[in-house]
N, C-alpha and C positions, 0 to 999 in steps of 0.2 A: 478299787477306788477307795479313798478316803472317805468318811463319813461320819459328819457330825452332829452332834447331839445336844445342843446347850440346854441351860433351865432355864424353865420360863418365866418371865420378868411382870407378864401383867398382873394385878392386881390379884391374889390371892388366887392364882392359875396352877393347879397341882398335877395337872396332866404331864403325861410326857411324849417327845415323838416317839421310842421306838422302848418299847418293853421288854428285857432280856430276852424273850421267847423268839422277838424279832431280830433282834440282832445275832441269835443264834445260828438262826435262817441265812442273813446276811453272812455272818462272817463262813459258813459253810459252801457260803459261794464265792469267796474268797477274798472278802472285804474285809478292811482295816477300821472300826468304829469307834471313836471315840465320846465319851462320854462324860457332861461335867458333873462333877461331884455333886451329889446330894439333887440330880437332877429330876430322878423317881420317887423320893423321899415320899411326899406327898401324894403319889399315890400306891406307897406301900412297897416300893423296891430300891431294895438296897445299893449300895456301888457295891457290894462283895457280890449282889447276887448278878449285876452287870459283867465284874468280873469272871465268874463261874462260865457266864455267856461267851466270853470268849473279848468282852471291850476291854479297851483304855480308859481308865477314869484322868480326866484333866481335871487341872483344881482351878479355875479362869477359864471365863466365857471366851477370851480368844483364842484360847487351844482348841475351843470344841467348833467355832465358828469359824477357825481359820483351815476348811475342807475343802472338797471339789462336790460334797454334795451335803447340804445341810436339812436336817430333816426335823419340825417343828411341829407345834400346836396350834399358837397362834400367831399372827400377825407380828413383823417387827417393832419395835414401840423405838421413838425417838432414840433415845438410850445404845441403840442396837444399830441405830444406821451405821457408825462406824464399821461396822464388822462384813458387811456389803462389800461385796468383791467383782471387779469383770470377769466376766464368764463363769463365777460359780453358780452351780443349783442349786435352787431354795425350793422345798416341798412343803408347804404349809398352807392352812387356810388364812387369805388377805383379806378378801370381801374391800377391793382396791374403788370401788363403787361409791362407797360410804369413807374414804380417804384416801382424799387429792395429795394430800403432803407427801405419803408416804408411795404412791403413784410417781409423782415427780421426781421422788429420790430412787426410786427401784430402775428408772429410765437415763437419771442421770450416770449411775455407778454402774448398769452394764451388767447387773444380777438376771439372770436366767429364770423366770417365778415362775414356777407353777402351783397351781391354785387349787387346793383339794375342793372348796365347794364350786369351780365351772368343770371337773372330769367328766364329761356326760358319757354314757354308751346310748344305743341306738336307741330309738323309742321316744315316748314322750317323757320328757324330761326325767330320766333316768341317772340320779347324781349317786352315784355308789358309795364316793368318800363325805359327801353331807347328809347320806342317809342317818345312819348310826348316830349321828350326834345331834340328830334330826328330832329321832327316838325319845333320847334321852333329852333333847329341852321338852317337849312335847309335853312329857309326862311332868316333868321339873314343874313347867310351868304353872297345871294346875295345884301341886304341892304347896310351891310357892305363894301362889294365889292364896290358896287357903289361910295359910300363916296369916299373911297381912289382911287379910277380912276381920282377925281377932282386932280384939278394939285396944287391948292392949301397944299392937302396931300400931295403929294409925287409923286401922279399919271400923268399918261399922257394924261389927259382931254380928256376923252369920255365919250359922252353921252349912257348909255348903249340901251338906246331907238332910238336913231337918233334923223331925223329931216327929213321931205319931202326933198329928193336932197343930204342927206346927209346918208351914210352907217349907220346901228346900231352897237353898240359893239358886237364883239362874249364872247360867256362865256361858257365854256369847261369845263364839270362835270364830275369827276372821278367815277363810282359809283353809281348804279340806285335804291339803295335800297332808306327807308325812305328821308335820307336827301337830297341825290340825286333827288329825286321824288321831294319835297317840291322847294329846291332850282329852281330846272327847273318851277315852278309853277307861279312865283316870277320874275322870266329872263323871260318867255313868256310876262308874264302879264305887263313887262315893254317894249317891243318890242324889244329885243333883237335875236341875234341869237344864237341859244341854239344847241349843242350837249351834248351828254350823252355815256358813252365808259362804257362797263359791261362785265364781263366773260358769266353773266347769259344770255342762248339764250333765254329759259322761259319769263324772266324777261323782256328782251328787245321785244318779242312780247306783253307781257302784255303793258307796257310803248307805244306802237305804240295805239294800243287803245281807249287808255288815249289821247294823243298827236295828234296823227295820225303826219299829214305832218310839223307840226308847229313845232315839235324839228327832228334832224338827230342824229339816234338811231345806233351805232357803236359797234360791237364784241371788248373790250378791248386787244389788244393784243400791243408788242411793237412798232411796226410800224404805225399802228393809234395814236397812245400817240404820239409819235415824231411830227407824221406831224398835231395833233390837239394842240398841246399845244404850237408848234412854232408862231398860228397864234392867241390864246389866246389874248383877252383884259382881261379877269377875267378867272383864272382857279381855280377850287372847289374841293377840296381834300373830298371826302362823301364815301372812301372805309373802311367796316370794314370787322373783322371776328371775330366773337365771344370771348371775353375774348382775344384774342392773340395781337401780336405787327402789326398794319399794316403794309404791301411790303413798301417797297420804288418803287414807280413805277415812278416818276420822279426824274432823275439824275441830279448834278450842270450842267453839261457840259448842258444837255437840257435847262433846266433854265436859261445859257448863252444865248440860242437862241432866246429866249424870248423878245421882244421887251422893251427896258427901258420906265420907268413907267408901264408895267403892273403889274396887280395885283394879287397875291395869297392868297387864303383864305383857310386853309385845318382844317376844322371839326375833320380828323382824328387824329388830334393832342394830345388827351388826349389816345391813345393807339400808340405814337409814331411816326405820321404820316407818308404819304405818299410821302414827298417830301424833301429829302433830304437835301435843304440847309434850311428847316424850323425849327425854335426853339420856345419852349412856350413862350409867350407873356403873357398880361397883360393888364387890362382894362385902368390900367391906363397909361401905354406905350405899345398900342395893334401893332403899327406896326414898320419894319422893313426894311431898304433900303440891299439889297445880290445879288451882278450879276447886278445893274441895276431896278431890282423887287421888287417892296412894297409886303410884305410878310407880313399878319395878320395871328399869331398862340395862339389866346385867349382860353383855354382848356375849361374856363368856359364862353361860347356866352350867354347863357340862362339865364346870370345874370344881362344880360342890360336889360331885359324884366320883374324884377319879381315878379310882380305882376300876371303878365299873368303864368310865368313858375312855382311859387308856386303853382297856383291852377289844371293846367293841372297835374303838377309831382302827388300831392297829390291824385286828381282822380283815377290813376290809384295806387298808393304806397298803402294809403290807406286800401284797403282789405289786402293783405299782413301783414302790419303791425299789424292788431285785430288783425290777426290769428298769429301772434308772440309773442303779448301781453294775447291774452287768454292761449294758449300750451306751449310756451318755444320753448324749439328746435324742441317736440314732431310735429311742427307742418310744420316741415322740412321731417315729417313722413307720415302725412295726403297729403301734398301737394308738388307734384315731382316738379314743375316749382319753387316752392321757395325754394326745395333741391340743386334743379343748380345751383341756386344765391352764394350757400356756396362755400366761395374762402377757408378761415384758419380756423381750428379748434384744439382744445386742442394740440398745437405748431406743427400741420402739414397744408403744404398747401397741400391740398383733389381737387383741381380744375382743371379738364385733360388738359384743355388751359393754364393757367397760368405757369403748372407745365412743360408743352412743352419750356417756355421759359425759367423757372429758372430749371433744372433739377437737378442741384447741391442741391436744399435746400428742394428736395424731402427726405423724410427718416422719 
């Protein structure tokens, strides 16, 4: 099979879908990959070292998108719909939940999508391909947070650690899953104080565990949200639900309550987020003054990192990927956890999440 490779277009997006090590793999099973120029650059590989692997460097994004299986980071950006083909495969994460337009047009052109953050295996919500990048916003997040609490940014100067004699910052995590879990990892480890507010009862003894005394582990309901996020120095939006749009679980009028200069950071932004006066952001202008509140809504965090985040993504995408490149679809047949991945096929969306939000453009 053919297999393409383009660079990625969004906004200061340095990842790439397959890392020499992968394509290695691939072309070993007997794939043709190609690859556009200066596609890795950013996150540290070369086209020579593409070549070594065994690709094709193309110098134009329609060499490398004009394949039988295209394999990406993120989502198509206006830009790119041309390059949308019937019946070829596209492996990337869409998060089609949080964009109708690009929904529309993946239905109308007859692209095959499958969607690295719906591949579920069995279990509760078990996402293998948005584990890893799960990880790494996670951590991102309170980093990033940090930054912007400087007053410098925008923030209202807090140390999120303290100082002997001085309070530590609080940091209020929507959300116990992956990111949630990571971010909290990351606010311990810097001395802060840390809550975590989750529906899951499960989840939040699991989380005690882990923790035990050192974070205060909260039943998410509205009443906890109000009186945790009034006293927020960093609040962490880390709630998802599969394929769908996340709650709005923080209101403006809350977010008024919020002390000026604090900081919001919501991860869940690429499925819509959870916090109502947040809009997407950008690496290169990541944050936002609203109510008072520095508000960072960067969809793609994992792309300040990526070096690191190409090779984690790859580890797991990887298997997947052979098994796309050996079968075809056939291999959406063989393996149920990358049949859930399938968001659009031959111009229907097939995806029970997705199709909960867009119902109109079931048929």
């Amino acid at each position: 099979m053919e297999i393409g490779v383009p660079k990625e277009t969004k906004d200061q997006e340095f990842r790439v879908g397959l890392s020499p090590s992968s394509v290695r793999v691939l072309r070993e099973n007997g794939h043709d990959i190609f690859v556009e120029s200066e596609a890795g650059t950013g996150a540290g590989f070369t086209d020579e070292d593409y070549r070594q692997a065994g690709a094709k460097i193309v110098n134009n994004s329609s060499a490398a998108w004009n394949r039988e299986l295209v394999i990406k980071v993120k989502e198509p950006l206006i830009s790119e719909y041309k390059f949308l083909q019937k019946e070829q495969l596209l492996f990337t994460y869409l998060h089609l939940a949080a964009d109708r337009k690009l929904t529309e047009h993946l239905i109308d052109c007859g692209t095959c999508a499958i969607a690295y953050e719906t591949v579920e295996q069995p279990g509760a919500n078990k996402l293998p391909l948005l584990t890893p990048m799960s990880i790494v916003a996670g951590r991102l997040a309170v980093q990033f947070g940090a930054r912007f609490l400087e007053r410098q940014q925008g923030g209202r100067g807090v140390l999120l650690g303290g100082i002997p004699g001085v309070k530590a910052g609080k940091v209020v995590i929507l959300g116990g899953g992956v990111v949630g879990t990571e971010a909290a990892k990351i606010a311990v480890g810097m001395g802060a104080i840390v809550q975590i507010l989750d529906v899951n009862v499960e989840r939040l003894s699991y989380l005690e565990t882990f923790f035990g005394s050192r974070v205060e582990l909260l039943y998410s309901n509205s009443a906890h949200i109000e009186t945790a996020v009034k006293d927020a120095d960093l609040l962490i939006g880390a709630v998802l639900i599969p394929g769908k749009k996340a709650p709005i679980l923080v209101s403006r009028e809350l977010v008024k309550q919020m002390r000026p200069g604090s900081v919001i950071v919501d991860v869940a932004v690429d499925q819509g987020g959870c916090v109502e006066t947040l809009h997407p952001t950008s690496h290169t202008k990541p944050v936002y003054i609203d109510e008072g509140v520095v508000h960072y809504g960067v969809p793609n965090m994992p792309g300040a990192v990526p070096w690191t985040s190409t090779q984690a993504l790859n580890n797991s995408t990887l298997p997947y990927a052979v098994q796309l490149a050996n079968l075809g679809l056939k291999a959406l047949e063989v393996n149920p956890a990358l049949a859930k991945g399938l968001n659009v096929q031959n111009h229907h969306l097939v995806h029970p999440a997705v199709q909960e939000v867009f119902p109109d453009l079931v048929g």
